[in-house]
N, C-alpha and C positions, 0 to 999 in steps of 0.2 A: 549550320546555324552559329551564330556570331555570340559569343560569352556574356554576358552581361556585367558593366564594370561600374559600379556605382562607387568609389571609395575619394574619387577627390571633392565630388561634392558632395557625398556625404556628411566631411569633415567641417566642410562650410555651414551647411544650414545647422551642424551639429545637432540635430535629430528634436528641436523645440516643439513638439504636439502642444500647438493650441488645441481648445474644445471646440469644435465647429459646431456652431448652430445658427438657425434658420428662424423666422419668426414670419408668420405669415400678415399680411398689411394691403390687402389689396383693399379693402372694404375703406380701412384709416387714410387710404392714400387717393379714395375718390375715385376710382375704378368701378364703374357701375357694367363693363360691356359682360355677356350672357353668350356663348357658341351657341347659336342651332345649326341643326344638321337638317332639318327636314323631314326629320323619317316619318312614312306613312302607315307603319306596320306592312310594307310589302319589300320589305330586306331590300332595298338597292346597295349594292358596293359601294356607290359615292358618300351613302351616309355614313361611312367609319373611316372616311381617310382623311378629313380636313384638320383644321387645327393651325396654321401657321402664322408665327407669330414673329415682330421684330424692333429689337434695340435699335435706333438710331436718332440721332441730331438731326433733326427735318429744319430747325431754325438758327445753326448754328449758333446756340446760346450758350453750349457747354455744358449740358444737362441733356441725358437721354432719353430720348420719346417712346412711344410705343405705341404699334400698327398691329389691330389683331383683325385676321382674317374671319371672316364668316360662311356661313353655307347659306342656304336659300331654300323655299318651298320645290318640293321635287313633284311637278306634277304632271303628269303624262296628258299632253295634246297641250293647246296653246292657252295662254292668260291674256285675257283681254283686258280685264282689269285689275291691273296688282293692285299688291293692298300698301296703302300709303307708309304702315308703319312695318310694311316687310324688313325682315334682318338687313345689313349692311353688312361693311366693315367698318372699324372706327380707328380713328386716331388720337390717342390721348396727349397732350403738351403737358412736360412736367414744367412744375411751376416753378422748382428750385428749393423747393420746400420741404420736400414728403410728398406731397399732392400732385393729383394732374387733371387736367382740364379739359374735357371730351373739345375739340374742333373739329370734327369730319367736316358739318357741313360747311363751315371756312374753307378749311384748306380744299374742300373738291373733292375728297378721295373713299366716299362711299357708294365703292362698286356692291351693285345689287347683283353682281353677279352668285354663284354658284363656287364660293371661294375656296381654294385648298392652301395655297403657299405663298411665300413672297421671299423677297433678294434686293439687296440694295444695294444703290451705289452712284459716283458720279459720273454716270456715262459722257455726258459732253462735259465736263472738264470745267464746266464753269462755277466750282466752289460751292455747290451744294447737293444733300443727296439727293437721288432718285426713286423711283420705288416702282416695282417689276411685280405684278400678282398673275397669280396662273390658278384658273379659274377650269371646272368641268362646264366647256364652252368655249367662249370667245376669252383670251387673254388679257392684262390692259397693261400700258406703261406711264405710269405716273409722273410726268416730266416736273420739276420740281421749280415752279417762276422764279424762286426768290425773294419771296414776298410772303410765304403764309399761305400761300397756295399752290396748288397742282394743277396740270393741264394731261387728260387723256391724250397720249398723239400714237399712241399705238398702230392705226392703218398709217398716218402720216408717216413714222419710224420706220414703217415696211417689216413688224413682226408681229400684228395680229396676228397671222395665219389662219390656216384653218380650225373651228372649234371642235378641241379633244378633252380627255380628260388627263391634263397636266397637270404635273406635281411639283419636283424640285425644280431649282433652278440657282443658275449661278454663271457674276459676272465674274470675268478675265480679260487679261490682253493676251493672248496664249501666242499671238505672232508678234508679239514687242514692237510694236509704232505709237505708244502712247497712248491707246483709245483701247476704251473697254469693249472686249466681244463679249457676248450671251448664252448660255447653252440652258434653253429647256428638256428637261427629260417628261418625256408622255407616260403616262401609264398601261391603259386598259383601252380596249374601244367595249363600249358602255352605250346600249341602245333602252333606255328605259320601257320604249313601248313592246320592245322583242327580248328582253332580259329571260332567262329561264327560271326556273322555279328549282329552286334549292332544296328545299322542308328537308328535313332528316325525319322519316318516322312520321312524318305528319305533322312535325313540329317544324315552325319559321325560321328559316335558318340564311347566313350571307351565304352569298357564294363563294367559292375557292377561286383566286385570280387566274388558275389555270384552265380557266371556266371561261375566258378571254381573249382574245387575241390580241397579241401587245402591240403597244402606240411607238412609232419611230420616233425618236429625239431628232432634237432639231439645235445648230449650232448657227448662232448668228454674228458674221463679223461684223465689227464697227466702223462705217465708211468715214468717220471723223467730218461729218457734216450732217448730224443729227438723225444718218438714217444708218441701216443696218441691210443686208445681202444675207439670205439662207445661204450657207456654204457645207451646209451638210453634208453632202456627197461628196465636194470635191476635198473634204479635207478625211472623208474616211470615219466621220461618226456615224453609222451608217447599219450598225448592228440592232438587231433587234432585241430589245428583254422589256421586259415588266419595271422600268424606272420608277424609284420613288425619292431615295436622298441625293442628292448631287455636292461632290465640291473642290475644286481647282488645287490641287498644289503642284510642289516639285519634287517630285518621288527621288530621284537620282543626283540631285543638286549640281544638275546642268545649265540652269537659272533659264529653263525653261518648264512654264506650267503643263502638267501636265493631268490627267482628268479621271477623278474615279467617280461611276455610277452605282449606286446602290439599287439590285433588283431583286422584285419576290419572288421567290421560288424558280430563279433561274443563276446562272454565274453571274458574278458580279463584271463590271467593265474596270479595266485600268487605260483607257487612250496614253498610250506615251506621244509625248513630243516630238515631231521628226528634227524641227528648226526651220524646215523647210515650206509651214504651212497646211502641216500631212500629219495626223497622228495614226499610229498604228496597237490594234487591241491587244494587250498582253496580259489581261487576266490571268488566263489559266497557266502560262510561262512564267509569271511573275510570282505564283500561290498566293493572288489574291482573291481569286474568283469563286474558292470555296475553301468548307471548311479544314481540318489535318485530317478529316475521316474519308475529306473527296465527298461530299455530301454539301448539294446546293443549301441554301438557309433565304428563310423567309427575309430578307435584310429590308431594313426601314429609315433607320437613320443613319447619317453616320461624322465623323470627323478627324483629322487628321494633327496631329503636334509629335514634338519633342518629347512624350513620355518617361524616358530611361534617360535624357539629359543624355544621350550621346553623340547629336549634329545631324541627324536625321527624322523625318518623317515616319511616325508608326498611324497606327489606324485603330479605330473603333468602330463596328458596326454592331445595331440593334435588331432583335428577331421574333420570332412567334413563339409562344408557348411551347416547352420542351425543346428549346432549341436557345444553346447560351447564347447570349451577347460575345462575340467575337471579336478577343486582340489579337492585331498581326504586328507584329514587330519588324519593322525596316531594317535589314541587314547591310546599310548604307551605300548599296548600289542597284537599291530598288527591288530589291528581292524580299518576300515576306516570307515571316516563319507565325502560325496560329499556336501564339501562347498562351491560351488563355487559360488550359491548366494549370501553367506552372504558375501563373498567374493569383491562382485561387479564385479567379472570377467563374468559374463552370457550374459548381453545386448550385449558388446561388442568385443565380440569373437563367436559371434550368426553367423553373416554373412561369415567372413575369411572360407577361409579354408585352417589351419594351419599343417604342419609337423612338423619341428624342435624347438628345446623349452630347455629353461635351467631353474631353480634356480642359478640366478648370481646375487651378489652383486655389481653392477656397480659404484656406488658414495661411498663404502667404510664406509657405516655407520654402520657395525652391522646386516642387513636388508638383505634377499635374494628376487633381485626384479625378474622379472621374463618377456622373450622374446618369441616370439613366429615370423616364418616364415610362411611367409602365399604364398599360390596363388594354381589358380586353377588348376584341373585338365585337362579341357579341354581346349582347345586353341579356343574353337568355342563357348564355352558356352555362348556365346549372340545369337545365334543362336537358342538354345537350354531350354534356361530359360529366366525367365524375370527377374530375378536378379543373380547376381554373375559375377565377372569379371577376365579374365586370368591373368592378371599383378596387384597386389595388394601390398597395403602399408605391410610391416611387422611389428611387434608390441611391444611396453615396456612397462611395467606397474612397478610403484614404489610401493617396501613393504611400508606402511604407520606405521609398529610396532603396528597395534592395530587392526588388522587381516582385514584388506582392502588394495587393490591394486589400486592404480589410473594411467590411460590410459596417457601417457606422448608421445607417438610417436610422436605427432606435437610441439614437445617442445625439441627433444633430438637432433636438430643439422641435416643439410641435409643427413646424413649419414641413418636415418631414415623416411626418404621424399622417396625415390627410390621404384618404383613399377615394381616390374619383378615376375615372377614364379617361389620361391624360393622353396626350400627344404630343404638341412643339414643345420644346423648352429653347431658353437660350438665357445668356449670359452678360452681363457688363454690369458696371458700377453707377446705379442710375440714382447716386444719395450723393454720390461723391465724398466717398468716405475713405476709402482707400483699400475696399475689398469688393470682390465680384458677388452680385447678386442676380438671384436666380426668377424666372418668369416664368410657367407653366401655362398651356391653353390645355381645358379639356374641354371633350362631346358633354355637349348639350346643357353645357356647367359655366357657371364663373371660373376666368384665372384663379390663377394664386400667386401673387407676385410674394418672392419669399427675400425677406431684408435679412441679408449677413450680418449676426450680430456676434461673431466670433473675437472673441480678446484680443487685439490690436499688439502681442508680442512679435511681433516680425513685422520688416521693411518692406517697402511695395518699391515701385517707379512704374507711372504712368508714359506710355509714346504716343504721340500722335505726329505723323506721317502728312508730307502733304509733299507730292511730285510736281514736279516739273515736266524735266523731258519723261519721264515715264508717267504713270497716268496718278490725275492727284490724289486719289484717294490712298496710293499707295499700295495699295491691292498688289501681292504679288511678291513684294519686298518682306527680305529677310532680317530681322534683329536679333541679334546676340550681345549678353550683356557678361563681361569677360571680369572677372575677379582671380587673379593668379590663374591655377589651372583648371579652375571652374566654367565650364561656359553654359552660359538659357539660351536656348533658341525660340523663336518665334518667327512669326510668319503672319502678314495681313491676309484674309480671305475676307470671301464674300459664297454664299451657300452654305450650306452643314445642318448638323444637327437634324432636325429631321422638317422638311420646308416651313424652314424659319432660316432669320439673319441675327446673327451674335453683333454686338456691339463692336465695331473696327477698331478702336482705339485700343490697344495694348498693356493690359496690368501684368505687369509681371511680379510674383513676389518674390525679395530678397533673401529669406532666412533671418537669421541672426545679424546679417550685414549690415551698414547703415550708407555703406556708399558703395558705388562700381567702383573699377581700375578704369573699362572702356565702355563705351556703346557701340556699336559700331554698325553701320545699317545697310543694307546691299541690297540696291534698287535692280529693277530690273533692265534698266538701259546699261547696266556696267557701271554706274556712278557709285561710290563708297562714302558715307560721310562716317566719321570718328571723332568722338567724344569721350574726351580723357576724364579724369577724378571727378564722377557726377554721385551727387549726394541724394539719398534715398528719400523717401514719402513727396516726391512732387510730381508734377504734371510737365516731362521734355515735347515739347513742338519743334519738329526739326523740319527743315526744309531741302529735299533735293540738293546737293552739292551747296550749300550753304550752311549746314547746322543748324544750332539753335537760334530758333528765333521767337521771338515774344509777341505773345497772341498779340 
């Protein structure tokens, strides 16, 4: 295991603790959408896993949108007549203001499906995003006109497939030709009418996922003509587990992506990259597959950053009760070490039982702190057990820069006090303020969209990424922001957290700085662009072997 060296950037952000806090604004900001799950009182599995939620620019106005997924009535044998005002999913336009402005039925994009997760991005390259949902069912891909509106072309695409019950998902170009490929990960096979009977005791209880027989993931490349090829098999995704979080990086910084699965109560997957087309699984080689005890973990969400500031990829994954949230630290050639003791994250992530989860820099220091959404699975589990409860605090912990996290949730502002049965979370700056704000979906609840209203003592810089020969969204693409011997790393994705999409664009914050030395940005085609003496709290738009350029 690899020492941990925190002391040149330390000196940089020179240790300024703003007070982070949260304020909760979904109601102030026009947010009226409600999660239902369906439940009938006869425990189906599918009723505790949905929840996904996502930041993105659908209008390209420079102001972030928000897509929340839905569930549907779960009712055994067929509906001949749905009911007009059945759940959806919805799309909110922010106005620019604070506010947003429900358009589902504009834009097109109220699947009455059976929703779990969604993943964005600009698949075909023509300048605006996409939107990918995976549904217990049929799938749908939201092809995005350009106009305010969507078009289902999912059997047109060639990745309907067959209907299962799919969870995460996430785009890539993992074979570098400029076009985004797809990898859904499946869950469970899930037969409502032949479901067994769980009860503990007599009492209604979910079932245990190992009560199941897992769904194969499926890996779709991008013919770069609006359609996509299952290439599953020949590229070697092809393992079987219990999938729930998915998300593309580059473990080894070979500047090839390469692929980790988050599965319940099985080893986790790490697909390495061959180059050649071919990934090969290296979980259990790599000590990411389970935890330092060698004990599989219920895993739910997950994501992947810079943590320790030292030019590598670490990991976070989220778990079931009695079972901590697990950090694995990248030992920079793709090897993981489970720190979460030394950490200090174990005592108190013992209890929760978390899904959603970021590396987010909240106060802007330099520092990726780290969130997690918690709540249980059962809504009876007092019933059930003698400890664990269905509505639960959700959680923040401050990077400390000297490889400890300290537990601040009863300190971050009542936007962090709220106890409901959460799931997706995710991340981006949707006030355009200059700090990351946070968005929570829970079961059978309103969000809580929570506005960062932390003291503005520290510098930010905002990127946004726009490819050429590599693909435009930039997906893929590394940023490091170089002051003397300090270096940020970042990374554009698409997946994470727990099936939800984080906002693309890039906040990184400065510390005490007020400008970089360099930016320097390393696409996935081998292109490098660099930018000298850039001054902090703006918004850089760079372009593919061009720089900056002005929206």
């Amino acid at each position: 295991m690899k020492p941990i060296v925190y002391t040149a950037f330390a000196l940089w952000a020179s240790f300024v603790y703003a007070e982070i806090r949260f304020t909760r604004v979904t109601d102030a900001a026009g947010i009226q959408f409600r999660h239902f799950n369906g439940a009938t009182g006869e425990k189906h599995l599918v009723e505790t896993m949905g929840g996904g939620v996502a930041f993105f620019d659908y209008d390209n106005d420079g102001h972030l949108d928000i897509y929340f997924v839905n569930g549907a009535p779960l009712a055994v044998g067929e509906v001949s007549n749905p009911d007009p005002l059945q759940p959806i999913n919805r799309l909110y336009q922010n106005n620019g203001d604070g506010t947003f402005s429900d358009v589902t039925q504009h834009a097109g994009v109220g699947d009455t499906g059976y929703g779990i997760g969604c993943c964005v991005a600009d698949y075909d390259n023509d300048g605006d995003s996409d939107l990918f949902v995976t549904n217990y069912g049929q799938n749908v891909l939201y092809r995005n006109n350009g106009n305010g509106t969507f078009t289902d072309v999912a059997t047109d695409a060639g990745i309907a497939g067959e209907p299962r019950f799919s969870a995460g998902c996430a785009f890539a170009d993992y074979d570098n030709d400029g076009w985004l490929d797809l990898v859904v990960v499946n869950y469970v096979s899930v037969d409502l009418k032949t479901a067994p009977d769980c009860s503990q005791d007599g009492i209604p209880a979910y079932c245990r996922p190992e009560d199941f027989a897992p769904e194969p993931d499926v890996l779709y490349r991008n013919n770069g003509d609006g359609t996509f090829t299952d290439v599953t098999q020949d590229t070697g995704i092809a393992t079987l587990g219990r999938g729930l979080g998915a998300v593309w990086t580059d473990v080894d910084n070979d500047n090839r992506l390469d692929l980790y699965i988050a599965n319940d109560r099985e080893p986790n997957f790490l697909y390495r990259n061959n180059a050649d087309g071919t990934f090969t699984e290296l979980g259990e080689l790599h000590g990411i597959a389970r935890n330092e005890h060698g004990d599989v973990e219920s895993s739910m969400g997950i994501d992947t950053a810079d943590a320790d500031n030292d030019g590598d990829f670490d990991v976070i994954l989220t778990h079931y009760q009695a079972e901590t949230n697990t950090l694995y630290q990248n030992d920079g050639n793709g090897i993981f070490w489970d720190i979460t003791a030394q950490s200090r994250l174990s005592e108190p992530t013992l209890l929760p039982l978390a899904w959603g989860t970021g590396f987010v820099d909240f106060d802007n220091d330099g520092w990726l702190d780290l969130f997690f959404a918690n709540g249980h699975l059962h809504n009876n589990i007092s019933e059930l057990e003698e400890i664990g409860v269905y509505k639960q605090q959700n959680q923040l912990f401050r990077n400390r820069g000297d490889g400890v996290y300290t537990d601040i949730s009863g300190l971050s502002g009542e936007g962090l006090l709220i106890e409901k049965s959460s799931r997706g979370a995710v991340f981006g700056d949707y006030d355009n303020d200059g700090d990351l704000d946070i968005l929570v979906t829970n079961i059978n609840d309103p969000p809580d969209l929570l506005r960062n209203d932390t003291p503005s003592v520290h510098g930010w810089l905002s990127v946004k990424l726009i490819g050429k020969k590599s693909n435009r969204d930039g997906i893929g693409a590394k940023v490091t922001l170089q002051n003397g011997d300090m270096r940020l790393l970042r990374e554009v994705k698409s997946g994470g957290s727990y099936l939800s999409q984080n906002a693309q664009q890039l906040l990184v914050g400065l510390g005490t700085a007020d400008r970089i030395d360099r930016v320097v940005v390393r696409w996935q085609s081998g292109v490098q662009d660099v930018i000298e003496n850039v001054k902090g709290n703006q918004v850089l738009t760079i372009r593919e072997g061009e720089g900056i350029i002005l929206d």
